[in-house]
Backbone bond lengths (Angstrom), bond angles and torsions (degrees), N, CA, C in turn:
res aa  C-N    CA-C-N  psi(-1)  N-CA   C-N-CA  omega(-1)  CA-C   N-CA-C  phi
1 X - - - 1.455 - - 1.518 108.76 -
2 X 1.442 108.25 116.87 1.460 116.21 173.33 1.405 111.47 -130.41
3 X 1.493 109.89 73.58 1.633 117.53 175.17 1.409 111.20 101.37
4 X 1.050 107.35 -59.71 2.026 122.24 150.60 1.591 107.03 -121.57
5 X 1.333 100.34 158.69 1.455 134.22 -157.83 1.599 99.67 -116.81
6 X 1.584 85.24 119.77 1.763 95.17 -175.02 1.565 95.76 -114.19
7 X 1.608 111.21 135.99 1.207 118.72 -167.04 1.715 115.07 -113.12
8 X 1.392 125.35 135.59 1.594 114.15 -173.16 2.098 79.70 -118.53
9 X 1.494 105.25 110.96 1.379 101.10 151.60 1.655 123.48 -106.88
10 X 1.220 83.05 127.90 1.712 80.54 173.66 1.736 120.18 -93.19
11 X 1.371 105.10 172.81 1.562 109.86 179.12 1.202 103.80 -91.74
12 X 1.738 103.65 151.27 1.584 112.39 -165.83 1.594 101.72 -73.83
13 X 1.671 112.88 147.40 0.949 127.83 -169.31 2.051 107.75 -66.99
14 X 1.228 112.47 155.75 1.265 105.27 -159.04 2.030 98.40 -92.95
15 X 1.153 93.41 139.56 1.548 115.22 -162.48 1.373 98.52 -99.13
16 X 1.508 135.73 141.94 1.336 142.50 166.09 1.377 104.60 -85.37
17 X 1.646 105.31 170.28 1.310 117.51 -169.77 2.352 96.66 -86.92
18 X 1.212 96.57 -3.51 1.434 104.28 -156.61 2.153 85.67 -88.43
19 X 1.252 92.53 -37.02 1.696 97.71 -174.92 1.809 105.97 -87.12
20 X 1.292 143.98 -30.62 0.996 149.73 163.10 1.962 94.14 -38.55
21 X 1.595 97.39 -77.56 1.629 98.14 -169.12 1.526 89.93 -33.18
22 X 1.263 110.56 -91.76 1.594 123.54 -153.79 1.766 107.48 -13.49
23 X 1.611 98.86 -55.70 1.680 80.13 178.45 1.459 131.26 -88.55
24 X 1.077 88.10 6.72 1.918 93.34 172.43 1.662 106.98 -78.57
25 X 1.538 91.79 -58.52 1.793 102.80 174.09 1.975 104.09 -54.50
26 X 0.944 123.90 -42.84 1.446 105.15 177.10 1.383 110.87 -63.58
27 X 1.390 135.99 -49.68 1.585 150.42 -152.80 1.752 79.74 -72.28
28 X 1.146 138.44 -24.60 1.722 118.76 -152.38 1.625 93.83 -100.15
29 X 1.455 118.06 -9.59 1.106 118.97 -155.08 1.588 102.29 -116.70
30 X 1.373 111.39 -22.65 1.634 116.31 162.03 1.240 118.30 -64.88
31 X 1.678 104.89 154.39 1.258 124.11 175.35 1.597 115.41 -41.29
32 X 0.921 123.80 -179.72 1.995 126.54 137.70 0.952 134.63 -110.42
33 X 1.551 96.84 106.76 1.678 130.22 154.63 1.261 116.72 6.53
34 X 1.312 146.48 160.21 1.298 150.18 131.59 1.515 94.31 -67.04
35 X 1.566 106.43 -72.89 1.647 101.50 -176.28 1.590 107.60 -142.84
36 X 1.358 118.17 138.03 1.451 144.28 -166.33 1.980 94.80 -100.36
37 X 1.344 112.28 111.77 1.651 117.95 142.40 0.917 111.16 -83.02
38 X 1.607 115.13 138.87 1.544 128.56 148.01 1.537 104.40 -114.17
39 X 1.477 109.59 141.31 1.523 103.62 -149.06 1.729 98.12 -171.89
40 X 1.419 120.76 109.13 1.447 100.94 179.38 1.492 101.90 149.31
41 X 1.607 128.39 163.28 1.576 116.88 161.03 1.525 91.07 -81.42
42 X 1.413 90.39 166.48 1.631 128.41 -152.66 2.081 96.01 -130.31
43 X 1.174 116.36 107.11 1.532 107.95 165.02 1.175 138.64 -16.66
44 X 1.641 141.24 90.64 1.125 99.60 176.64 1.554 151.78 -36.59
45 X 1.125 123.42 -46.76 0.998 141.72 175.17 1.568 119.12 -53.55
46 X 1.166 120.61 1.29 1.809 126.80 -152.26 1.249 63.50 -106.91
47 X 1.793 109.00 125.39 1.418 118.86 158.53 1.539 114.12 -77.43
48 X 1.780 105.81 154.97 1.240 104.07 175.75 1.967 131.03 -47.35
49 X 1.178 87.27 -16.30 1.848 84.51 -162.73 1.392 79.04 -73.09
50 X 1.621 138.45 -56.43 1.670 136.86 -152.11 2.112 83.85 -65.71
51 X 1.262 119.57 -25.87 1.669 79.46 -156.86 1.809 100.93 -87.28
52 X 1.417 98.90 -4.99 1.750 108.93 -158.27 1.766 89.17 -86.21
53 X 1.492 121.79 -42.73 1.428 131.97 162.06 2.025 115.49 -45.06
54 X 1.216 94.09 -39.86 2.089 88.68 179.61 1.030 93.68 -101.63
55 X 1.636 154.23 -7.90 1.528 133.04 176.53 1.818 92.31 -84.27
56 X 1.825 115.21 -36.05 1.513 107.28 -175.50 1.935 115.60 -59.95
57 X 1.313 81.68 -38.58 1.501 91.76 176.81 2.011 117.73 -54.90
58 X 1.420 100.78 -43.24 1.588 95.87 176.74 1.105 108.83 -94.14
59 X 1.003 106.39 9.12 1.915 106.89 169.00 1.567 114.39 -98.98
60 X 1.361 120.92 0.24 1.310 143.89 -155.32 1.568 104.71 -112.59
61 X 1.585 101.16 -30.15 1.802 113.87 -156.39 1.544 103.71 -128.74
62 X 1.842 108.77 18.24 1.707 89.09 -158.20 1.675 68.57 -141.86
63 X 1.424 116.63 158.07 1.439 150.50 147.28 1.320 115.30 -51.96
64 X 1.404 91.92 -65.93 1.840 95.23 179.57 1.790 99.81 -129.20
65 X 1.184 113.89 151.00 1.322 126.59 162.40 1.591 136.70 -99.71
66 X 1.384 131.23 118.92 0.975 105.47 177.69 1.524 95.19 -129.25
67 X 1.707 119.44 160.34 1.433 115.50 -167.89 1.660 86.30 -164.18
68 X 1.277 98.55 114.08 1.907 143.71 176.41 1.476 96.36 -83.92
69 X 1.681 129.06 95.39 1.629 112.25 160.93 1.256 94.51 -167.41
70 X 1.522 102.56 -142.61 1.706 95.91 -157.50 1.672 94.51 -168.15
71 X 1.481 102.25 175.70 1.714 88.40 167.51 1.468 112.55 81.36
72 X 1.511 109.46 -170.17 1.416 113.97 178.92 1.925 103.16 -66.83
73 X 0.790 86.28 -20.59 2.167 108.78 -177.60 1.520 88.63 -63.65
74 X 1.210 126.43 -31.51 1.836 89.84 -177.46 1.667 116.57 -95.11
75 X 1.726 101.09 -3.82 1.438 111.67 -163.61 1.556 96.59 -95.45
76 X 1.524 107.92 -1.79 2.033 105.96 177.00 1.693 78.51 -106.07
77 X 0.948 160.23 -13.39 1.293 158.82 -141.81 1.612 86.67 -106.68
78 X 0.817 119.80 -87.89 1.970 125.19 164.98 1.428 91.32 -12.35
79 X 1.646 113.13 -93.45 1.286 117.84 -138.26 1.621 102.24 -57.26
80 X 1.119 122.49 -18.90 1.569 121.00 -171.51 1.295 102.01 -80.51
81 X 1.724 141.42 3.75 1.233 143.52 -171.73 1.465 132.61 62.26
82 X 1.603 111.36 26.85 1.605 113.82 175.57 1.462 108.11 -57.05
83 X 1.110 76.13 142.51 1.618 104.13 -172.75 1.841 103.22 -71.55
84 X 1.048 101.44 -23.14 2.020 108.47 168.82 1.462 102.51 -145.17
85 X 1.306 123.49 138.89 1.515 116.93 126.35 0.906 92.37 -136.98
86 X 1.808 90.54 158.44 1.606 147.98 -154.39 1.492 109.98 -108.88
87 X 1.383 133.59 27.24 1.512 105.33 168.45 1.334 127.98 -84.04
88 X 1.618 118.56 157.56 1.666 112.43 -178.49 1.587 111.83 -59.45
89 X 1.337 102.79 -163.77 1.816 98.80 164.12 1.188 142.66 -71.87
90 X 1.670 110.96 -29.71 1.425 131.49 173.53 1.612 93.03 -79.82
91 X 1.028 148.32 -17.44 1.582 130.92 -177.26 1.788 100.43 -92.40
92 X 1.605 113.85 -45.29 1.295 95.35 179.54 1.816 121.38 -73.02
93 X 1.020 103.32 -29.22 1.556 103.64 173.10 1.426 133.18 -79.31
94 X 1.948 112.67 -5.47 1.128 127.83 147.53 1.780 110.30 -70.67
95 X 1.485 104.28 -74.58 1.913 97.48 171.40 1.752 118.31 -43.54
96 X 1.144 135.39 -19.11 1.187 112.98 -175.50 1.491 103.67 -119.47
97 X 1.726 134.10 -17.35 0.807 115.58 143.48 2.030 87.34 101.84
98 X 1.535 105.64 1.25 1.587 120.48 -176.99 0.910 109.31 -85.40
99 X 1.462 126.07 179.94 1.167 113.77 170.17 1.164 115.62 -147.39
100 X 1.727 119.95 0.53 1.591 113.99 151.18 1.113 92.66 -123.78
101 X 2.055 114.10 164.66 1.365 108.98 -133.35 1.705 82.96 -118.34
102 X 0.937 142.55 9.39 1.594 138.15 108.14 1.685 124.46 -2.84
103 X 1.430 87.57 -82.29 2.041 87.65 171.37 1.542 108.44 -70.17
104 X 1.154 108.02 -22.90 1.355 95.87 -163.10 1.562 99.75 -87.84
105 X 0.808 122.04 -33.22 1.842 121.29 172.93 1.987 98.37 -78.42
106 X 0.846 133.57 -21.13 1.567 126.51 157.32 1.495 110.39 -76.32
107 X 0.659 125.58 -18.47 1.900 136.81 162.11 1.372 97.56 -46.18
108 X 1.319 121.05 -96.31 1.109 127.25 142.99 1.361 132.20 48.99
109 X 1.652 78.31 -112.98 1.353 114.08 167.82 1.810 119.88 -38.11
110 X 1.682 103.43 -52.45 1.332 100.81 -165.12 1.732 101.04 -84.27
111 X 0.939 120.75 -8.85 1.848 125.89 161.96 1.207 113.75 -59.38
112 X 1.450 112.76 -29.06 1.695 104.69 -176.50 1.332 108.69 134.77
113 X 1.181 135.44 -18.80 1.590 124.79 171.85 1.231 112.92 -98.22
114 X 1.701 102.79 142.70 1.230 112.81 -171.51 1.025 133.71 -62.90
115 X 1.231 123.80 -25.82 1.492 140.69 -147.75 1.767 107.88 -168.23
116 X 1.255 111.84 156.30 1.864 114.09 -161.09 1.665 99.87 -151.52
117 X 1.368 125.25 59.19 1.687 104.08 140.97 0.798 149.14 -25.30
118 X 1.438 116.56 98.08 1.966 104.78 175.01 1.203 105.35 -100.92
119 X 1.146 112.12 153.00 1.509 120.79 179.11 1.825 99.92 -110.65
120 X 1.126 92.19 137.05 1.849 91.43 -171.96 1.818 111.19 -139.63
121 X 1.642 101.42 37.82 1.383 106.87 166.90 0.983 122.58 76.84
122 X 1.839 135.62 -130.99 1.134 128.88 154.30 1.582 139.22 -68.30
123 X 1.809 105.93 -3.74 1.193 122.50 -167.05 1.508 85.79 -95.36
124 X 1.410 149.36 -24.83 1.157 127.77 -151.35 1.085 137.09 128.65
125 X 1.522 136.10 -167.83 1.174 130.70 155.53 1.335 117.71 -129.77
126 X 1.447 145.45 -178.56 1.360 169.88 -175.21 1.491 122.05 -160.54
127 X 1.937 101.33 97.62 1.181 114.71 -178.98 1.830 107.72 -93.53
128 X 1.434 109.01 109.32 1.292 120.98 178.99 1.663 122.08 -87.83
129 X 1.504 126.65 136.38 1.476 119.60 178.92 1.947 77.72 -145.44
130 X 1.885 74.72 176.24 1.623 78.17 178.76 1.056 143.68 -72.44
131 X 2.109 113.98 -9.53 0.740 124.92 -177.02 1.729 116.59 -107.43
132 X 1.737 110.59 35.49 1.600 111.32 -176.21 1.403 87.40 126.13
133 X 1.457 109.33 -179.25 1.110 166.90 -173.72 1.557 165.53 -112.93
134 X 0.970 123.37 125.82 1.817 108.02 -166.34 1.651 104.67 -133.43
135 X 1.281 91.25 141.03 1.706 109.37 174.45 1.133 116.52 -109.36
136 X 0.986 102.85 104.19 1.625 113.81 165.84 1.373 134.28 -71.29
137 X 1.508 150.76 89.90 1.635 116.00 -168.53 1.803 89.74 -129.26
138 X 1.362 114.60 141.63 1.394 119.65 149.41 1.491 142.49 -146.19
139 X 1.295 134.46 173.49 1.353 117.93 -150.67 1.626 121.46 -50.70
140 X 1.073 127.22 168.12 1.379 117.97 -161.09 2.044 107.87 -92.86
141 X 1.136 126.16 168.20 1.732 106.23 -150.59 1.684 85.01 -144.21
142 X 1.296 133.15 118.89 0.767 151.26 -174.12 1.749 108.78 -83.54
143 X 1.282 118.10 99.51 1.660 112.49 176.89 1.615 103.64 178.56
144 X 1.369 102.79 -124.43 1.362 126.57 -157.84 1.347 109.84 -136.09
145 X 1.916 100.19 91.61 2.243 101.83 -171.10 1.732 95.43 -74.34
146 X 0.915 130.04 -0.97 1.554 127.01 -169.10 1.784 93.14 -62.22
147 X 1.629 102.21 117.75 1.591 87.76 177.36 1.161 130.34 102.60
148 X 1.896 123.88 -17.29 1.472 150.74 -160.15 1.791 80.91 -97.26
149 X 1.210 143.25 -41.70 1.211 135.61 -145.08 1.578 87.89 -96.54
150 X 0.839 134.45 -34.23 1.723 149.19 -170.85 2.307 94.84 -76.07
151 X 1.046 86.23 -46.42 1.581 74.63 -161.96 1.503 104.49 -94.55
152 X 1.354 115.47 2.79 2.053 132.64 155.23 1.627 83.79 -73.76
153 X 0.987 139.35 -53.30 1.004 121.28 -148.87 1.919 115.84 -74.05
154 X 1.150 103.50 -54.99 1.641 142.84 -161.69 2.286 83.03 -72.49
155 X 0.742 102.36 -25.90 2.006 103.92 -167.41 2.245 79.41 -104.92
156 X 1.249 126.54 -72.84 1.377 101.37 175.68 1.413 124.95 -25.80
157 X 1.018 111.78 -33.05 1.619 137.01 -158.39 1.804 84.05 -72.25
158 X 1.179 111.29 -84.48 1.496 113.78 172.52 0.790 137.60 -53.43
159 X 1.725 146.66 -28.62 1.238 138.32 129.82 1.472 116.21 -32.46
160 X 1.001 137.87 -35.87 1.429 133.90 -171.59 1.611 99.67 -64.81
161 X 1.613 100.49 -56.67 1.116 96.91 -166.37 1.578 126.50 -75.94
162 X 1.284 111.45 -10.63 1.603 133.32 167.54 1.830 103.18 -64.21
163 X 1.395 105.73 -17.98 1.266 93.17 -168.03 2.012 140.55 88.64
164 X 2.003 81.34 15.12 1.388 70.85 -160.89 1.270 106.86 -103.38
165 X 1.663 116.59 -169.66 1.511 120.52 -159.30 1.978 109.94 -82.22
166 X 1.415 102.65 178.76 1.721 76.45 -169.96 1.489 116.48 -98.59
167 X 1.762 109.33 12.29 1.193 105.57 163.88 1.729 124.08 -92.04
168 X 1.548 106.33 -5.42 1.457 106.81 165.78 1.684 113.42 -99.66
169 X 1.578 107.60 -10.06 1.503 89.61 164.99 1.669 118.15 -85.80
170 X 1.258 124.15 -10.55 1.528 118.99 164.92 0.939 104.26 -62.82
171 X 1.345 123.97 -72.01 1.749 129.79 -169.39 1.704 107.35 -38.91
172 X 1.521 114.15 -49.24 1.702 89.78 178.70 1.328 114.63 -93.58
173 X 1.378 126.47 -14.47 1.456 119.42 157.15 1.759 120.71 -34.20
174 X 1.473 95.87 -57.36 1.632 118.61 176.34 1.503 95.16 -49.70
175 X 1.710 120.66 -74.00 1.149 119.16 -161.73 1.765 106.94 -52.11
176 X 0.928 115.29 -41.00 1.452 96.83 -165.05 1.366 101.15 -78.04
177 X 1.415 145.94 -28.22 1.233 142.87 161.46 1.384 114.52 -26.11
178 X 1.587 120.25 -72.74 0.972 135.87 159.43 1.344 112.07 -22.30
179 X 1.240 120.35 -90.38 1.703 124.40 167.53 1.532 115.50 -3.74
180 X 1.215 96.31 -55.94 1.447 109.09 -146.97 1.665 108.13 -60.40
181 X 2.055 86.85 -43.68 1.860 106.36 -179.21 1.629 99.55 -58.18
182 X 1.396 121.53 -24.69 1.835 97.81 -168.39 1.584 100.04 -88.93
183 X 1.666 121.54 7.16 1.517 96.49 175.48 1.417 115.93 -106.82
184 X 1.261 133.47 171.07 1.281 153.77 -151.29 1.568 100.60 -88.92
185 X 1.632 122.79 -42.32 1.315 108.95 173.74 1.228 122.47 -112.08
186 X 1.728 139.94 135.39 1.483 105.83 -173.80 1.420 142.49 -72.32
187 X 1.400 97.90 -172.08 1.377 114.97 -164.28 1.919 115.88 29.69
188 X 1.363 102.89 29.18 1.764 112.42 158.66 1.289 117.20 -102.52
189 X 1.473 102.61 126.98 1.594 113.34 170.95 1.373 140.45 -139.65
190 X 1.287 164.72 113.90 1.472 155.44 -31.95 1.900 65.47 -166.83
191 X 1.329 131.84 101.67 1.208 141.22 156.94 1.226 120.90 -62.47
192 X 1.264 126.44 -16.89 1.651 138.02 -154.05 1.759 86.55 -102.60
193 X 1.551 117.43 -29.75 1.688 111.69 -162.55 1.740 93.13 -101.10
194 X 1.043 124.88 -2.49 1.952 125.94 179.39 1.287 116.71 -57.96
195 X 1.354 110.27 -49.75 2.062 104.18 167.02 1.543 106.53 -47.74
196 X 1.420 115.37 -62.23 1.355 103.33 -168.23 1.136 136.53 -79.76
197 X 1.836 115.28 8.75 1.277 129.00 -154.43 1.680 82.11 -97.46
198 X 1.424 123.16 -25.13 1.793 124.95 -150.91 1.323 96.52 -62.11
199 X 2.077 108.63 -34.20 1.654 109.36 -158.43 1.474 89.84 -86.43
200 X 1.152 136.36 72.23 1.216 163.52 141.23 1.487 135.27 -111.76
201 X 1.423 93.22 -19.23 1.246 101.26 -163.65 1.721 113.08 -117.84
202 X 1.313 122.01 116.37 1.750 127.37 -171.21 1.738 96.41 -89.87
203 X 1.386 120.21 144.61 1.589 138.32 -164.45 1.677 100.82 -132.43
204 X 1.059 143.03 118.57 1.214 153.44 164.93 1.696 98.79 -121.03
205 X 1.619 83.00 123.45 1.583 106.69 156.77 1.109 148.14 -96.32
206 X 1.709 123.68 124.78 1.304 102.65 -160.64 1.505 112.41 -139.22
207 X 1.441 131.68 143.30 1.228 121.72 -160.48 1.916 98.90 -94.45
């Protein structure tokens, strides 16, 4: 990173059918979670029944769910009933094929997940349920977003499980986003400064 941050992503490395079992058979055999992330690229090649089988599985072993992806992967992510997903705008309006993010977070919704984060960059976020909406926007953060969408995600993850309401889980979702852009490596952020980063952050509700 020199002023802007140039990014090389690669495609997820290709997974056997021998390593799929293994973590399904481990996930059936664990305790239960407070709360389970799914979070990460996903193989191409991993047919839908194996990915709709390991999202059932942490949905089986977890309290709350949350699942970070994109693709046909966020539309088994819905139907399996996470309790959040997290894609940006270009992932939900590629999966649903919508084109304001209203229907397209009621898409969603009526598949089976509870709740629809978008992450929308420097403008913000939009936490969607069935009954309305929240706008998030705060000041703009000068750094490195590589990683800001990862650590919205991983802090949703914990608000859920803290129990809290869904206008303080935007606000620290947001805040740690934020965070994340002023550090040097991604998706790292200064946890000790997240309470105070939230009073940064303005929430409009909307039905």
């Amino acid at each position: 990173m020199d002023g802007a941050a140039t990014v090389f992503n690669e495609a997820a490395p290709t997974t056997t059918q021998a390593e799929l079992s293994q973590i399904t058979g481990w996930l059936a055999s664990a305790p239960v979670a407070d709360v389970c992330i799914v979070s990460g690229s996903i193989p191409s090649e991993v047919p839908e029944s194996e990915i709709a089988a390991l999202f059932k599985a942490c949905r089986d072993h977890a309290r709350k769910l949350v699942i970070d992806t994109s693709g046909k992967n966020l539309l088994i992510a819905a139907k399996t009933g996470a309790d959040l997903v997290k894609p940006n705008r270009d992932e939900i309006m590629e999966a649903t094929g919508l084109k304001g993010l209203r229907e397209a977070a009621l898409s969603l919704i009526e598949l089976g997940a509870a709740s629809v984060l978008i992450s929308l960059g420097e403008e913000g976020a939009e936490l969607h349920d069935r009954n309305g909406y929240l706008i998030a926007t705060l000041p703009p953060a000068l750094g490195n977003p590589t990683g800001a969408g990862d650590a919205m995600t991983a802090t949703s993850g914990w608000a859920l499980s803290s129990g809290m309401m869904s206008t303080d889980l935007i606000k620290y979702a947001c805040a740690a986003g934020r965070l994340a852009v002023l550090e040097p490596v991604a998706g790292q952020f200064d946890w000790t400064a997240l309470a105070g980063q939230t009073a940064n952050v303005a929430v409009e509700s909307r039905k």
